[in-house]
C-alpha positions as CSV (number, residue, x, y, z in Angstrom):
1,X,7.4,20.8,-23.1
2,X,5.7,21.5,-20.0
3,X,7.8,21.8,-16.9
4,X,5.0,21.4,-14.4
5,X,5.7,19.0,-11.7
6,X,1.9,18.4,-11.8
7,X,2.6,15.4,-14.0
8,X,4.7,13.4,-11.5
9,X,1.6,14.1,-8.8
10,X,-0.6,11.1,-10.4
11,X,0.2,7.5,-10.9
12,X,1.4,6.1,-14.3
13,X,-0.9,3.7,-14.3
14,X,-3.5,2.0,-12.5
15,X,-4.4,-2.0,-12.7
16,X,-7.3,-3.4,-10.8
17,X,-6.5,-6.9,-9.5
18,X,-9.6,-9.5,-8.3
19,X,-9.3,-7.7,-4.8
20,X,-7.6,-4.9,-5.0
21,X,-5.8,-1.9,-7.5
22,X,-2.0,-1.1,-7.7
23,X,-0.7,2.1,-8.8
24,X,2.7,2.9,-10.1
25,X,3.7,6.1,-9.1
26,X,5.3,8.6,-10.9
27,X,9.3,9.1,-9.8
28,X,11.8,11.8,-11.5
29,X,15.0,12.7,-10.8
30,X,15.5,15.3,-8.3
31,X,18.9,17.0,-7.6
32,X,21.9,14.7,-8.2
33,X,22.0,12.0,-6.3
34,X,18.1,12.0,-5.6
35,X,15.1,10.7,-7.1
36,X,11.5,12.6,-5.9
37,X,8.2,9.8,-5.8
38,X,4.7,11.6,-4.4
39,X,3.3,8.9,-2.0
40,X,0.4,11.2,-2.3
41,X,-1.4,14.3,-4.0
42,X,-4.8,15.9,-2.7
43,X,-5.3,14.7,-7.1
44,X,-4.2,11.0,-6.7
45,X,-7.2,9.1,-7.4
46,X,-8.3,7.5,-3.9
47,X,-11.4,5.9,-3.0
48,X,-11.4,7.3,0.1
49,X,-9.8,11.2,2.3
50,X,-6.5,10.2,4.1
51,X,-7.3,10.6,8.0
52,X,-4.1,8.7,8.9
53,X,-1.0,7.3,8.0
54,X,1.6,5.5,9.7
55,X,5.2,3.5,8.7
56,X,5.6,-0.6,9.8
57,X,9.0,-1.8,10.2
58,X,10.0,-5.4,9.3
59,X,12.9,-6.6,11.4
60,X,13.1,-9.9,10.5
61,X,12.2,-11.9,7.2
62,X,9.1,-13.4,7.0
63,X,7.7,-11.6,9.7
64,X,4.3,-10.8,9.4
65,X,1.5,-8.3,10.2
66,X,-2.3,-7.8,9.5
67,X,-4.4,-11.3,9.2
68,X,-7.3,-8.8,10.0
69,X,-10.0,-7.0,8.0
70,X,-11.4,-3.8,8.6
71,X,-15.2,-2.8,7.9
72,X,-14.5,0.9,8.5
73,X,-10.9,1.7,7.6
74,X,-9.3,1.6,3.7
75,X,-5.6,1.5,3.0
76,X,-3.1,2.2,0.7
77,X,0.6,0.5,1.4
78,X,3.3,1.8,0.0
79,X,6.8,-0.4,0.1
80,X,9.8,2.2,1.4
81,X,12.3,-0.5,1.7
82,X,12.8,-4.6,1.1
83,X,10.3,-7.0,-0.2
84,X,7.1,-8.0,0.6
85,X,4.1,-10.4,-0.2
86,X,0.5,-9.1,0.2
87,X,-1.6,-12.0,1.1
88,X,-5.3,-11.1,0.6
89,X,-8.8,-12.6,1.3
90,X,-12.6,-11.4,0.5
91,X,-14.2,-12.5,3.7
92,X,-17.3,-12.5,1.5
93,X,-16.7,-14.6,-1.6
94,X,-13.1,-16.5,0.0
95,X,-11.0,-15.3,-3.1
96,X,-7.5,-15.0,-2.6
97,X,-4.9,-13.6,-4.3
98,X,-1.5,-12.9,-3.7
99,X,0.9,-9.7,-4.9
100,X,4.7,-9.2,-4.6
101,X,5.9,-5.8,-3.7
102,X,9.1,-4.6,-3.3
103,X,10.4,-0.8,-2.7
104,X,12.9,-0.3,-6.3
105,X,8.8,-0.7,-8.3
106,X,7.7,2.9,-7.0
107,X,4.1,0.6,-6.8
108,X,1.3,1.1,-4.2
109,X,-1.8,-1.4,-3.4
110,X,-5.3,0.1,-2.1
111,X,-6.9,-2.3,0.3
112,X,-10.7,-1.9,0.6
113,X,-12.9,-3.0,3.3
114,X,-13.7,-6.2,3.7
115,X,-10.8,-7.8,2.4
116,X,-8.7,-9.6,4.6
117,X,-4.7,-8.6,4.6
118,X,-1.4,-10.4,5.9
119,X,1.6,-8.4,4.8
120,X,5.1,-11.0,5.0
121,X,8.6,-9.5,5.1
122,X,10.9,-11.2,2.3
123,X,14.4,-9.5,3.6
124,X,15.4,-9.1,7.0
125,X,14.3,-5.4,7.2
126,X,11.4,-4.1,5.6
127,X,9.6,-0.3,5.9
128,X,6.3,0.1,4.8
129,X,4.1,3.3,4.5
130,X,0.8,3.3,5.0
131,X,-2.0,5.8,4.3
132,X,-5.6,5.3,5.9
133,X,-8.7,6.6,5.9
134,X,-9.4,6.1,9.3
135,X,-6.9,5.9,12.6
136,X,-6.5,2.5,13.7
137,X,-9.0,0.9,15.8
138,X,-9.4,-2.4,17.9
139,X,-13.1,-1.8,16.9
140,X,-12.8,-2.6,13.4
141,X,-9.8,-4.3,13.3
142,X,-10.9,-8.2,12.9
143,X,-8.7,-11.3,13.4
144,X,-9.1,-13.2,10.1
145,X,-6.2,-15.5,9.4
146,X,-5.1,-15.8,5.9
């Protein structure tokens, strides 16, 4: 049996959606009373080199953030805590689609450019991580309500 940790550095699986791809990452048990989950691995298969990363905090249910597109930046969000629906939009081709998230499904979702995104709180306090490629940026952040 191999007792590399390297295994637990990759997602489980991958599933691409009509706008986007979820991964399930990997989670083990850590010391008792713990569980370990790598948000991210220089080896995790991005489509893009993290430049930035930030954590959102939902202090109210259904509170919302994002109804914006970005032509520059790519994200990947990561649920810490609560519930959430991802709300997404090709500006493009006006598909929608709509993903439920919550923290206990070790999942991530990769957001490309171009597709619009409105993130909603479903419990009263929410954390979300997010890795970027690129800092934020009021010039390529684009109002697009979804």
């Amino acid at each position: 049996m191999d007792d590399s940790l390297d295994q637990y550095s990759l997602p489980v699986k991958s599933e691409l959606t009509k706008l986007s791809t979820i991964y399930w990452l990997n989670s083990r048990d850590s010391k008792k009373g713990r569980r370990f989950t790598p948000v991210y691995d220089q080896r995790f298969p991005l489509k893009f080199r993290m430049e930035y990363g930030y954590i959102s905090k939902f202090l109210e249910k259904n509170n919302a953030s994002g109804n914006h597109y970005h032509l520059v930046k790519q994200e990947i969000l990561i649920p810490l805590q609560g519930e959430f629906e991802i709300r997404l939009e090709d500006i493009k081709t006006k598909d929608k689609e709509m993903i439920k998230l919550n923290s206990e499904e070790n999942k991530a979702i990769y957001i490309k450019t171009g597709i619009s995104h409105k993130i909603v709180s479903k419990d009263t306090t929410g954390i979300l991580l997010v890795l970027a490629s690129a800092p934020s940026s009021l010039q390529d952040e684009f109002e697009y309500l979804i």
